[in-house]
N, CA, C and O atoms as a GROMACS GRO file, in nm:
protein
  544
    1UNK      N    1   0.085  -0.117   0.000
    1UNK     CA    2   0.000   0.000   0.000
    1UNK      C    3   0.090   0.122   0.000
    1UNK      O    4   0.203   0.126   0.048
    2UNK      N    5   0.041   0.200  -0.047
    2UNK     CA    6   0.080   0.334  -0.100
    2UNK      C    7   0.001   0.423  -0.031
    2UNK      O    8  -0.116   0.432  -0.068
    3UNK      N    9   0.058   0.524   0.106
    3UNK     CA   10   0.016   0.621   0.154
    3UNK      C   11   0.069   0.775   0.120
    3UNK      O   12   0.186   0.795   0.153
    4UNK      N   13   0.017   0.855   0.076
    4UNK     CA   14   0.099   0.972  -0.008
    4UNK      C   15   0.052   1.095   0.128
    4UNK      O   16  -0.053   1.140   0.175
    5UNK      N   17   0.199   1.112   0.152
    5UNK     CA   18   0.178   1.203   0.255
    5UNK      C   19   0.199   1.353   0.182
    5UNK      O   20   0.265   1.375   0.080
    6UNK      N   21   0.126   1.445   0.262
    6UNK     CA   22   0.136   1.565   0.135
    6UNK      C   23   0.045   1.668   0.244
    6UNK      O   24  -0.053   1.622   0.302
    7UNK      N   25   0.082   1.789   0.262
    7UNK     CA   26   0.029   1.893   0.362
    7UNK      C   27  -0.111   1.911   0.364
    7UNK      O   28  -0.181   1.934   0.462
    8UNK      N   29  -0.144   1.898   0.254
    8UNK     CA   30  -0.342   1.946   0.217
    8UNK      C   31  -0.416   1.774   0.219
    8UNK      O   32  -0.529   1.766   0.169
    9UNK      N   33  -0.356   1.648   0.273
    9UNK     CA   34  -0.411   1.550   0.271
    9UNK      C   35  -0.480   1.589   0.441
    9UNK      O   36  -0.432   1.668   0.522
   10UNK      N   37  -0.588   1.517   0.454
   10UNK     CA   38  -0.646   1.511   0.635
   10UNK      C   39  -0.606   1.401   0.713
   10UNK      O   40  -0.506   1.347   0.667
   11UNK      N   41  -0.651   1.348   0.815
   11UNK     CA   42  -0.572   1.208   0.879
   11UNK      C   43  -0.696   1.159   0.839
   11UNK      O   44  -0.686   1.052   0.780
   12UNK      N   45  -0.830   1.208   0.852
   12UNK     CA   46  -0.952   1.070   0.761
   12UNK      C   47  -0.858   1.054   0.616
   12UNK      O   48  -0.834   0.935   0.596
   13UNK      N   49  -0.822   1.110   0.552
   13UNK     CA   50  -0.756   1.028   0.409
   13UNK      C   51  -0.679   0.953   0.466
   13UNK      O   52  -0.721   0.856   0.402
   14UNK      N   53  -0.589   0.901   0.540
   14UNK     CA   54  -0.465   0.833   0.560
   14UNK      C   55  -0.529   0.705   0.644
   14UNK      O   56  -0.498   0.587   0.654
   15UNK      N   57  -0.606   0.766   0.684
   15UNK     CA   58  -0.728   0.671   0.800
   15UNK      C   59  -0.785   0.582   0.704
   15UNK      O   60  -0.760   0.464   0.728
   16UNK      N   61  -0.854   0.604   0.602
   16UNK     CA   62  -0.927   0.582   0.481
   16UNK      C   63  -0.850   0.477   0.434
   16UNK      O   64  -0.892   0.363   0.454
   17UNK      N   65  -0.713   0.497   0.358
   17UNK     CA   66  -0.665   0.437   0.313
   17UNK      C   67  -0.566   0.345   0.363
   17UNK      O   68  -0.496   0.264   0.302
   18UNK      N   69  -0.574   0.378   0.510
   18UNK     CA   70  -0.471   0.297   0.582
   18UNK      C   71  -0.590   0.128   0.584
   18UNK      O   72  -0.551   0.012   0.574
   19UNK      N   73  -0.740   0.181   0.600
   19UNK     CA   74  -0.816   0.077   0.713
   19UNK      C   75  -0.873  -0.007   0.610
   19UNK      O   76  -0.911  -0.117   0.650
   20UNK      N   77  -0.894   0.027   0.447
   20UNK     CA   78  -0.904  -0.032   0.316
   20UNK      C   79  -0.791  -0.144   0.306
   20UNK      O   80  -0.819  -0.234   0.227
   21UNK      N   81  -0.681  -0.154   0.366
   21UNK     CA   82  -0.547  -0.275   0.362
   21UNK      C   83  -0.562  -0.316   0.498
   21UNK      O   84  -0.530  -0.433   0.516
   22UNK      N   85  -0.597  -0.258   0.590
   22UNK     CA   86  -0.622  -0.362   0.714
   22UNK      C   87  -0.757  -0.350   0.783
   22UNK      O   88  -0.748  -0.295   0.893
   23UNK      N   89  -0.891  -0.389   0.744
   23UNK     CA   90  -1.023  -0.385   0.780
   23UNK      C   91  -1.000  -0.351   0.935
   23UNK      O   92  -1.025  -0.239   0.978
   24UNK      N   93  -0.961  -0.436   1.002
   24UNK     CA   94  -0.949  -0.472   1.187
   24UNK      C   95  -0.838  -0.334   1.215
   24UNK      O   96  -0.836  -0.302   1.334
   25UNK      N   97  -0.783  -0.285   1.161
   25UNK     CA   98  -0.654  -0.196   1.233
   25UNK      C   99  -0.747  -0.025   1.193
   25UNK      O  100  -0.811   0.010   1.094
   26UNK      N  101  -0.729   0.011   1.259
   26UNK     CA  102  -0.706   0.184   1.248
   26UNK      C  103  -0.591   0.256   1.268
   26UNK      O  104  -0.508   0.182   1.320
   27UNK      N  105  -0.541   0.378   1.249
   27UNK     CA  106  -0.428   0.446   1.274
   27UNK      C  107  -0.515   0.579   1.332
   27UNK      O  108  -0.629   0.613   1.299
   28UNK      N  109  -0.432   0.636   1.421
   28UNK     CA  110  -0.476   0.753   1.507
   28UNK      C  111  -0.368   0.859   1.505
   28UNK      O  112  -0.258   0.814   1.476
   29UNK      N  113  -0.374   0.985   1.528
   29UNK     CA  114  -0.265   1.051   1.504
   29UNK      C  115  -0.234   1.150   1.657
   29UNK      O  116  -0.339   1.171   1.718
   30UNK      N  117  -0.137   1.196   1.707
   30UNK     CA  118  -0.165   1.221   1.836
   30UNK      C  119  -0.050   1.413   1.884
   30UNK      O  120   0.058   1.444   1.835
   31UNK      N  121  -0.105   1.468   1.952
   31UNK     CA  122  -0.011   1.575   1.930
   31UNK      C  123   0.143   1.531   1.997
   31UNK      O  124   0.225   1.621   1.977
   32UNK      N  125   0.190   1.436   2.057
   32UNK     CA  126   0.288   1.435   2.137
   32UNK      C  127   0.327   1.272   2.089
   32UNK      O  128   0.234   1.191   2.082
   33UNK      N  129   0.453   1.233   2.059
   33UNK     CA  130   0.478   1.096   2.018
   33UNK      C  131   0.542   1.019   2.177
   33UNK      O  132   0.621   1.050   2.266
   34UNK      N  133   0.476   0.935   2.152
   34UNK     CA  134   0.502   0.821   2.240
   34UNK      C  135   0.607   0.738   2.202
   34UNK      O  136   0.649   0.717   2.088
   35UNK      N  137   0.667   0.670   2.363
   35UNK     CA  138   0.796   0.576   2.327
   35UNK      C  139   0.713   0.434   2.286
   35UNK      O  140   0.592   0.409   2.277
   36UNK      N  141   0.837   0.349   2.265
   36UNK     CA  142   0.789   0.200   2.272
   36UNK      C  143   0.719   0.148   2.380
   36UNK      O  144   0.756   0.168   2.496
   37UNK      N  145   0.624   0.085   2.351
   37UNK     CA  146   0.542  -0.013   2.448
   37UNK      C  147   0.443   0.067   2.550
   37UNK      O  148   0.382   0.014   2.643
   38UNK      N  149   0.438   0.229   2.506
   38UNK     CA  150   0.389   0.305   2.586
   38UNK      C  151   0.244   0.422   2.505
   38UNK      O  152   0.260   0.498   2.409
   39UNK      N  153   0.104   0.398   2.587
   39UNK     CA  154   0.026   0.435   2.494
   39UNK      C  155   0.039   0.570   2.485
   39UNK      O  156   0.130   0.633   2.538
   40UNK      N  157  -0.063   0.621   2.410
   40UNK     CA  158  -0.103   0.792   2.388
   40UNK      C  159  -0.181   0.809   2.490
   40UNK      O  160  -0.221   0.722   2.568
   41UNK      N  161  -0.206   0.948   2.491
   41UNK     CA  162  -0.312   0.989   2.561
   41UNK      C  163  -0.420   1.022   2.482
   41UNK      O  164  -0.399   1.113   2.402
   42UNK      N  165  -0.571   0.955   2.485
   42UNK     CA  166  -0.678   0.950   2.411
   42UNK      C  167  -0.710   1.136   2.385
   42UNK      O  168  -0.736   1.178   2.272
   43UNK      N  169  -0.703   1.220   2.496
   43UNK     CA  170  -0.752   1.350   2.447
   43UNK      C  171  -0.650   1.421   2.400
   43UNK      O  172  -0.681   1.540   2.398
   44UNK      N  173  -0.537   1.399   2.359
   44UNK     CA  174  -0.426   1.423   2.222
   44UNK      C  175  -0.436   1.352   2.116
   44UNK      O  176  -0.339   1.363   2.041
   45UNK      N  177  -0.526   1.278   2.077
   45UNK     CA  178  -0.560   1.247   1.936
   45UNK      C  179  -0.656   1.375   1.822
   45UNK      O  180  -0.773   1.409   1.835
   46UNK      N  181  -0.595   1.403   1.758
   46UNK     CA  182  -0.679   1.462   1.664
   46UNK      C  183  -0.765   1.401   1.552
   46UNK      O  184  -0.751   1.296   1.489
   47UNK      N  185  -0.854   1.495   1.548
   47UNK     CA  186  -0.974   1.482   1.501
   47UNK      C  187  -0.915   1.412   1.353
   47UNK      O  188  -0.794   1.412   1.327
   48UNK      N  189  -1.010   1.359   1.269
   48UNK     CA  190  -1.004   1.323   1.094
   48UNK      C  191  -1.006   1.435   1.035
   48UNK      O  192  -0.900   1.449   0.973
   49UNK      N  193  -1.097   1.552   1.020
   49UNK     CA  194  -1.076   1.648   0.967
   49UNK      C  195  -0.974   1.769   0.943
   49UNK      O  196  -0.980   1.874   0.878
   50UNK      N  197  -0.843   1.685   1.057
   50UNK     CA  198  -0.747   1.809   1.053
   50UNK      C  199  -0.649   1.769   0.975
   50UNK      O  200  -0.594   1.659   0.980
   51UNK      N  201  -0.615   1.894   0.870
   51UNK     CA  202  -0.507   1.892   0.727
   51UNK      C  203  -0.360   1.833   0.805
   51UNK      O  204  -0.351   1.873   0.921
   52UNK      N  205  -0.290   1.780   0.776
   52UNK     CA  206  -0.143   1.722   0.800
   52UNK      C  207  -0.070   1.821   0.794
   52UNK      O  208   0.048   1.808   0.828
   53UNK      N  209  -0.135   1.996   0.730
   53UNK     CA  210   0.011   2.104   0.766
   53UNK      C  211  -0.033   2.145   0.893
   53UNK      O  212   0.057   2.185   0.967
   54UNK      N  213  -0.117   2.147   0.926
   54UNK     CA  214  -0.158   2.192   1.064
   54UNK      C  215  -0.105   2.106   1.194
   54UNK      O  216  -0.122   2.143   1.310
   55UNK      N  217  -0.024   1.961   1.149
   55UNK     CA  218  -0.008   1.918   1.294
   55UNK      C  219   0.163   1.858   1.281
   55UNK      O  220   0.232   1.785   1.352
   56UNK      N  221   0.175   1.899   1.210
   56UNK     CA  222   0.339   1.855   1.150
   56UNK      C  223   0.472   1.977   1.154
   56UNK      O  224   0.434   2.093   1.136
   57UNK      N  225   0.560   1.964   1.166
   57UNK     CA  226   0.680   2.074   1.178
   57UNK      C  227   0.755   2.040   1.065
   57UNK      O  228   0.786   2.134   0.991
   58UNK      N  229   0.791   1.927   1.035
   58UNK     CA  230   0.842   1.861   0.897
   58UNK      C  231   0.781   1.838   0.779
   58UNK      O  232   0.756   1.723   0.743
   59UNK      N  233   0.744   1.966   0.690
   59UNK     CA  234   0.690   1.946   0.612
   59UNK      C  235   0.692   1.857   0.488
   59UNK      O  236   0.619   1.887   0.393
   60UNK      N  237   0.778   1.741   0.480
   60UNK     CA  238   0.844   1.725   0.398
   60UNK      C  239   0.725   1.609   0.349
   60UNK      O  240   0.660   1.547   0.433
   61UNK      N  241   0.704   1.589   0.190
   61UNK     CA  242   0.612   1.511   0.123
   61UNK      C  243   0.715   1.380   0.039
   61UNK      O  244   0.830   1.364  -0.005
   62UNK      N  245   0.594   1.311   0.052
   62UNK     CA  246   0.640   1.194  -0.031
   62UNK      C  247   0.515   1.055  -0.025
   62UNK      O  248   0.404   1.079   0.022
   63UNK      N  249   0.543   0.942  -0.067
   63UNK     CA  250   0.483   0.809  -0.070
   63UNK      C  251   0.545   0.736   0.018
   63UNK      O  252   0.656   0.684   0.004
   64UNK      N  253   0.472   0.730   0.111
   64UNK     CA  254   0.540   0.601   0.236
   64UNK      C  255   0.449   0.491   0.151
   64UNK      O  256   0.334   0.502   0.110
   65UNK      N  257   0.538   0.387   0.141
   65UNK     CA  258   0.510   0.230   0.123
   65UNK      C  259   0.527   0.132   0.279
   65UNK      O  260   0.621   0.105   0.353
   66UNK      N  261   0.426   0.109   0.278
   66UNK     CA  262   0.391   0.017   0.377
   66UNK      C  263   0.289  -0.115   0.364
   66UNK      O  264   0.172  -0.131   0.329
   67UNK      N  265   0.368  -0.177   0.398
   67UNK     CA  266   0.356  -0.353   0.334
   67UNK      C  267   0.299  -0.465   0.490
   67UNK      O  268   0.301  -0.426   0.607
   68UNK      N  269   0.278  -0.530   0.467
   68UNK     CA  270   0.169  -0.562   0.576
   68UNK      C  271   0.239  -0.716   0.664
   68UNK      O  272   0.182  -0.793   0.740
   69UNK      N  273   0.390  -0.716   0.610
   69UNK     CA  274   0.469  -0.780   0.708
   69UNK      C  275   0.577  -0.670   0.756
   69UNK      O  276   0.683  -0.714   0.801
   70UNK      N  277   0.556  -0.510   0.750
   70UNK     CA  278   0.651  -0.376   0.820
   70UNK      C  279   0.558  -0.437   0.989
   70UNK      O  280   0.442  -0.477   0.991
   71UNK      N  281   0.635  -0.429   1.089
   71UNK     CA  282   0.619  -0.450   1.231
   71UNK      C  283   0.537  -0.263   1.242
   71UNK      O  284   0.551  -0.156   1.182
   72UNK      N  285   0.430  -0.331   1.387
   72UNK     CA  286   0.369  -0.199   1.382
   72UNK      C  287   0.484  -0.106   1.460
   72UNK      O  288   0.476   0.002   1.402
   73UNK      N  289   0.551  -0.099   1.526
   73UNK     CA  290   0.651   0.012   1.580
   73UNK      C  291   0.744   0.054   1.463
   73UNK      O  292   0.796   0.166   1.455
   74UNK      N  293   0.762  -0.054   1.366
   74UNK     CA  294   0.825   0.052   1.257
   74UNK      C  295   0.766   0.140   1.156
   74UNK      O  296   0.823   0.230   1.093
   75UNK      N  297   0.611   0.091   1.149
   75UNK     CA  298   0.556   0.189   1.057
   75UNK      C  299   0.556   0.324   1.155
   75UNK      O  300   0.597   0.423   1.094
   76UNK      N  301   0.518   0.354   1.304
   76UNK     CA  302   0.433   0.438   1.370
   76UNK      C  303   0.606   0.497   1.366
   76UNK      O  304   0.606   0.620   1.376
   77UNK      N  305   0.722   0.450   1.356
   77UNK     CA  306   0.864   0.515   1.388
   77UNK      C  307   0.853   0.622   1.269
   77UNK      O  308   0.836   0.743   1.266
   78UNK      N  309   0.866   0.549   1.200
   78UNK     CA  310   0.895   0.570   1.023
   78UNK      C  311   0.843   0.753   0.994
   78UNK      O  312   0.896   0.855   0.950
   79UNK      N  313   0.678   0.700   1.061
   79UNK     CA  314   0.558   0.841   0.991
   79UNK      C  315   0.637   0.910   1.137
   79UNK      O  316   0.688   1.014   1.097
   80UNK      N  317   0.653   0.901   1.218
   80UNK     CA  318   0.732   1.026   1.328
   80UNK      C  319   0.869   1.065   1.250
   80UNK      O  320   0.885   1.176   1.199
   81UNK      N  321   0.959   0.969   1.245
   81UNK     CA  322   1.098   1.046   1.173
   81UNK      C  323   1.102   1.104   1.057
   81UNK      O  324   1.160   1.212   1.055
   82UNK      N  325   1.042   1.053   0.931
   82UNK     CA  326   1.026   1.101   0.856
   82UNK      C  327   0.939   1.185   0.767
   82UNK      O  328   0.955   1.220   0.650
   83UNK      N  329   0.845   1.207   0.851
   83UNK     CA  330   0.715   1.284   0.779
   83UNK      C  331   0.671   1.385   0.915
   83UNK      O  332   0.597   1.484   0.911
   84UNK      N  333   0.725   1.340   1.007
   84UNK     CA  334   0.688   1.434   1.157
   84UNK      C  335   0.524   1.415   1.176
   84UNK      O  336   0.451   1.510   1.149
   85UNK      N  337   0.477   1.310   1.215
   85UNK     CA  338   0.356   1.242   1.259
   85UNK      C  339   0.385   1.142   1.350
   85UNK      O  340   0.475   1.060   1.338
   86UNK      N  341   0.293   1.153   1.454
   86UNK     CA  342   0.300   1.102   1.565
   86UNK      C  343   0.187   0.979   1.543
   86UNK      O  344   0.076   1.032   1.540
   87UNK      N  345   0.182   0.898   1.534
   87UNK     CA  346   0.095   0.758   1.465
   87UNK      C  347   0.111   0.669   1.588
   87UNK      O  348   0.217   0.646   1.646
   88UNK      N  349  -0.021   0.617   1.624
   88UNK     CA  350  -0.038   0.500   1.670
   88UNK      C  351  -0.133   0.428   1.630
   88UNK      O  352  -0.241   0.481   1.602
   89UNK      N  353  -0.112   0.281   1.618
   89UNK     CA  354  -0.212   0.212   1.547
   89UNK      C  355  -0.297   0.129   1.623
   89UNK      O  356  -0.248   0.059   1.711
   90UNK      N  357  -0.397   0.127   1.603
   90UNK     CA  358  -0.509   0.115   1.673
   90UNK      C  359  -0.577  -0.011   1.616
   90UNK      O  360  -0.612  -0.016   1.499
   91UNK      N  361  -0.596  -0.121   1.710
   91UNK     CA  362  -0.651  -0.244   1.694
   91UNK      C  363  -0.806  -0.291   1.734
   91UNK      O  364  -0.838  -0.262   1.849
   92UNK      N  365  -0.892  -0.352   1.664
   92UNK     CA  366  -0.997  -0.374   1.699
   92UNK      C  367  -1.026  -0.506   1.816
   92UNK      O  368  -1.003  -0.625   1.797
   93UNK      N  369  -1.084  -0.443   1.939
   93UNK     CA  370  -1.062  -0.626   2.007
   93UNK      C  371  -1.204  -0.631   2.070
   93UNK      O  372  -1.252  -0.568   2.164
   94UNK      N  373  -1.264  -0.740   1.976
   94UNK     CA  374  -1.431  -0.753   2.050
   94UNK      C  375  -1.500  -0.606   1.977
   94UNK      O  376  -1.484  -0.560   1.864
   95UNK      N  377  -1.566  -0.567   2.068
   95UNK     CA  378  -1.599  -0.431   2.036
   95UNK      C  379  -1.526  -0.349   2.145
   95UNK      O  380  -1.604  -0.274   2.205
   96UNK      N  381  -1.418  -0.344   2.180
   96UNK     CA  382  -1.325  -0.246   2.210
   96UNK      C  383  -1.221  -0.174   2.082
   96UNK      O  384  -1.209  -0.234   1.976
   97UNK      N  385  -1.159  -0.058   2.104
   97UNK     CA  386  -1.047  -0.028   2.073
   97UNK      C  387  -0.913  -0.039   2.125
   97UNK      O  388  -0.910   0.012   2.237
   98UNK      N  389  -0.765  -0.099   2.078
   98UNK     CA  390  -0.651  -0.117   2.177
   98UNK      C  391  -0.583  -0.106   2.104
   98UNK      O  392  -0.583  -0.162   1.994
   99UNK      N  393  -0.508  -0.033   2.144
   99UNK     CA  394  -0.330   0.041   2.147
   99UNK      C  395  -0.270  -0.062   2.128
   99UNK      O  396  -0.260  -0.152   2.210
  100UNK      N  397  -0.222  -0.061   2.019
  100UNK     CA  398  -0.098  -0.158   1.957
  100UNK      C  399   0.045  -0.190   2.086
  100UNK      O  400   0.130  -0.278   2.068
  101UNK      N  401   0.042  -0.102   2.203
  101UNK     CA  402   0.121  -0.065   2.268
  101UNK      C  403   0.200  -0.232   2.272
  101UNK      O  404   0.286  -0.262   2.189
  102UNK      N  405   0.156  -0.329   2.380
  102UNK     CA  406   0.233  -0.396   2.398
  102UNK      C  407   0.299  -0.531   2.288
  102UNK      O  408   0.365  -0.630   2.321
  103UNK      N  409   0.251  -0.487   2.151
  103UNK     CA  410   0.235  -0.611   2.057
  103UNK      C  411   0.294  -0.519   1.869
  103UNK      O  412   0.262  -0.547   1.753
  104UNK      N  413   0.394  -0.403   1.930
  104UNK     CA  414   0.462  -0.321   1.885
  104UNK      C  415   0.517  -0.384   1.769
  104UNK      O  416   0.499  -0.347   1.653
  105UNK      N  417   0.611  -0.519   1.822
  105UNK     CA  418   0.655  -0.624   1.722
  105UNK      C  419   0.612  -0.737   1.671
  105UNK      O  420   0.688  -0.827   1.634
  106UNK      N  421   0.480  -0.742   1.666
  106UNK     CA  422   0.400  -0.768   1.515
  106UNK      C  423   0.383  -0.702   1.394
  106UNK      O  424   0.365  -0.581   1.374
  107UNK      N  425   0.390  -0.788   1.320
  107UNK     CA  426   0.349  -0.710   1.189
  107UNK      C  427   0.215  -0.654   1.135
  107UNK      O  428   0.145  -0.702   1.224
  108UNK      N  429   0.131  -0.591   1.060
  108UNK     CA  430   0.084  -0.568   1.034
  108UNK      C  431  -0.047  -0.622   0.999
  108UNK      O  432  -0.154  -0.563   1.010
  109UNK      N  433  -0.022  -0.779   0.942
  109UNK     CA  434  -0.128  -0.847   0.900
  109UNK      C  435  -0.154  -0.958   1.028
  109UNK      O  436  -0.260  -1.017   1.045
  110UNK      N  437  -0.041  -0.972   1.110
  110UNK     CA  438  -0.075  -1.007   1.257
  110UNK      C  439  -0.187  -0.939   1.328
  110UNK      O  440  -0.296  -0.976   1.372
  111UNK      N  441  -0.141  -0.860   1.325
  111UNK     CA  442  -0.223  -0.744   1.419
  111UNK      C  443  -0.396  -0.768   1.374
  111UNK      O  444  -0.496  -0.794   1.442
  112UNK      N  445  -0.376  -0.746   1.244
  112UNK     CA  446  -0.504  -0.713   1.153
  112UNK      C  447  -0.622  -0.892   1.171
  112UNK      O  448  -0.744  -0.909   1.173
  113UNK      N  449  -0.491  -1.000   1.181
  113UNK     CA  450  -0.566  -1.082   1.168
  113UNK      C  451  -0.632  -1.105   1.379
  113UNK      O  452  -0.744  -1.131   1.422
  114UNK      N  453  -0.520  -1.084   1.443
  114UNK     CA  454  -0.576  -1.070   1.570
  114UNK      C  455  -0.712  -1.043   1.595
  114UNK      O  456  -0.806  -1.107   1.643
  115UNK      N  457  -0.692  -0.900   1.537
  115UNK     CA  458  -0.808  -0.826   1.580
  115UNK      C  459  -0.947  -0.891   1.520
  115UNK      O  460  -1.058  -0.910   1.570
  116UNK      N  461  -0.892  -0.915   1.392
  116UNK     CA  462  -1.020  -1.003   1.308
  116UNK      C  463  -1.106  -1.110   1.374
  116UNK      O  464  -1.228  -1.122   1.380
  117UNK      N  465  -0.973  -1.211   1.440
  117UNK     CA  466  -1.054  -1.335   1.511
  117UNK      C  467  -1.083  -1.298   1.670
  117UNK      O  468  -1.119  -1.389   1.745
  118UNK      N  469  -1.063  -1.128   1.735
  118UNK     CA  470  -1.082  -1.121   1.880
  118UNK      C  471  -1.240  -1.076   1.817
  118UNK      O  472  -1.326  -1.094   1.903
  119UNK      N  473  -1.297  -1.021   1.682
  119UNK     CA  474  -1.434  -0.984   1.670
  119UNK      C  475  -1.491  -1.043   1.624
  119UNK      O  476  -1.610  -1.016   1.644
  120UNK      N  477  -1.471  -1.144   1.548
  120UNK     CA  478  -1.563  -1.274   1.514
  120UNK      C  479  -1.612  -1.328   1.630
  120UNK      O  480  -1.734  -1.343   1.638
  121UNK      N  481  -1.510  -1.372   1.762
  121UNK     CA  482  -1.531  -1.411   1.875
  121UNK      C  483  -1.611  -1.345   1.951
  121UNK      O  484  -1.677  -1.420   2.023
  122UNK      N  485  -1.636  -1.223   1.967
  122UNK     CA  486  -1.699  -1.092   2.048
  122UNK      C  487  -1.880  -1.151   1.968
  122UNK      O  488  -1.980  -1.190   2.029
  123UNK      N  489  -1.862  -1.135   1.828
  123UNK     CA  490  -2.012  -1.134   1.744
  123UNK      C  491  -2.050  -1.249   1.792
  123UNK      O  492  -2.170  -1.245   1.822
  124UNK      N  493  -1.964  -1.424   1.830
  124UNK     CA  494  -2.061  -1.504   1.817
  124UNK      C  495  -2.070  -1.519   1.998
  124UNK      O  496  -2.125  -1.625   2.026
  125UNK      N  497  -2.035  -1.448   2.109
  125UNK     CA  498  -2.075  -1.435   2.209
  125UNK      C  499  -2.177  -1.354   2.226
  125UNK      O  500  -2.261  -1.398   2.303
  126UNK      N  501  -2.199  -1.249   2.181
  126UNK     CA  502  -2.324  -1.108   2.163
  126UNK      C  503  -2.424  -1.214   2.197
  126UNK      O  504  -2.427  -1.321   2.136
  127UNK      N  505  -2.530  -1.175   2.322
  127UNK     CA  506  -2.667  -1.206   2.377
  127UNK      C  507  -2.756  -1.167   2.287
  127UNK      O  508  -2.783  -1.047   2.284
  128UNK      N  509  -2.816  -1.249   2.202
  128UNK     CA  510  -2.960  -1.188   2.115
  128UNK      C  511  -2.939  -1.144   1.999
  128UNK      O  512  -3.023  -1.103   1.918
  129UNK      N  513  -2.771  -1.155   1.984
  129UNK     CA  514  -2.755  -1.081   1.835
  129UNK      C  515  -2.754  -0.962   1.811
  129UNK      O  516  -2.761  -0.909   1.701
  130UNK      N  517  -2.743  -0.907   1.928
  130UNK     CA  518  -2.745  -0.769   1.881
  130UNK      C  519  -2.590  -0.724   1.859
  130UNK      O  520  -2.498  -0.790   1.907
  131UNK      N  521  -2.572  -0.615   1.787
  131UNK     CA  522  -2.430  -0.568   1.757
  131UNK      C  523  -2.389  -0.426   1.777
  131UNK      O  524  -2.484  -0.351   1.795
  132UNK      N  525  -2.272  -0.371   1.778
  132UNK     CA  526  -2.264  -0.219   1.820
  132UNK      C  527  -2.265  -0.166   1.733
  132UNK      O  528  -2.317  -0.220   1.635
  133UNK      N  529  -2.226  -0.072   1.726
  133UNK     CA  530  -2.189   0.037   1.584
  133UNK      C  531  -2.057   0.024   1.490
  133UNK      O  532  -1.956  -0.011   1.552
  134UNK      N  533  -2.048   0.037   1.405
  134UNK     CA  534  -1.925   0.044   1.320
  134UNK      C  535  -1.837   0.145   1.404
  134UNK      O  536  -1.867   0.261   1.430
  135UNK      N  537  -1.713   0.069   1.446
  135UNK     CA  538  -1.608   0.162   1.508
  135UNK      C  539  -1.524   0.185   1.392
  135UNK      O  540  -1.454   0.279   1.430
  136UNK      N  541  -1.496   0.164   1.302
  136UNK     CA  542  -1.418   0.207   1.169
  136UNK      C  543  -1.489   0.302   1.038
  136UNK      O  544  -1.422   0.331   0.939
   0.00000   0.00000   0.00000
């Protein structure tokens, strides 16, 4: 996959096109970057609607390629060093959301398939069938 980072793109585009290659994963973007194994803080995430010149110091553009055996701490490294975005990727579990935090060194389609079989599992426990809302 081909993410084209570029000042007038929003984080819903990158969101968009990040969650089209991994259904189960989301990416979140945050004002302050976090170390390894250590989460964000949920009310420093910005919104989808905010442009990438507005939250970046490094303006610098290009095509990040990201392939779905890259480990998630190297993609979330990668968009901080080189594009100046603070990225954490965000996993679906059940109908929760969870911070890639302690499972950093998985890859991508790990992660994606995790999350896949923690919500298949969540749907066929659901009392009555009922289901939540689309978190993606």
């Amino acid at each position: 996959m081909l993410i084209e980072i570029h000042d007038n793109k929003t984080i819903g585009d990158i969101q968009l096109k990040f969650n089209s290659f991994f259904p189960f994963l989301n990416i979140e973007f945050y004002e302050h970057p976090h170390h390894l194994y250590e989460e964000s803080p949920i009310m420093e995430a910005y919104p989808s609607n905010i442009k990438l010149f507005d939250i970046r110091k490094n303006h610098d553009h290009g095509d990040f390629e990201i392939h779905s055996w890259h480990k998630t701490g190297f993609v979330e490294q990668t968009l901080r060093k080189k594009y100046g975005l603070n990225a954490q990727i965000i996993r679906l579990f059940g109908n929760d959301l969870l911070q890639t935090v302690r499972s950093d060194k998985l890859n991508l389609e790990e992660q994606n398939e995790l999350a896949k079989n923690n919500s298949v599992k969540s749907k066929k426990n659901q009392s009555f069938g009922h289901e939540k809302g689309v978190l993606f």
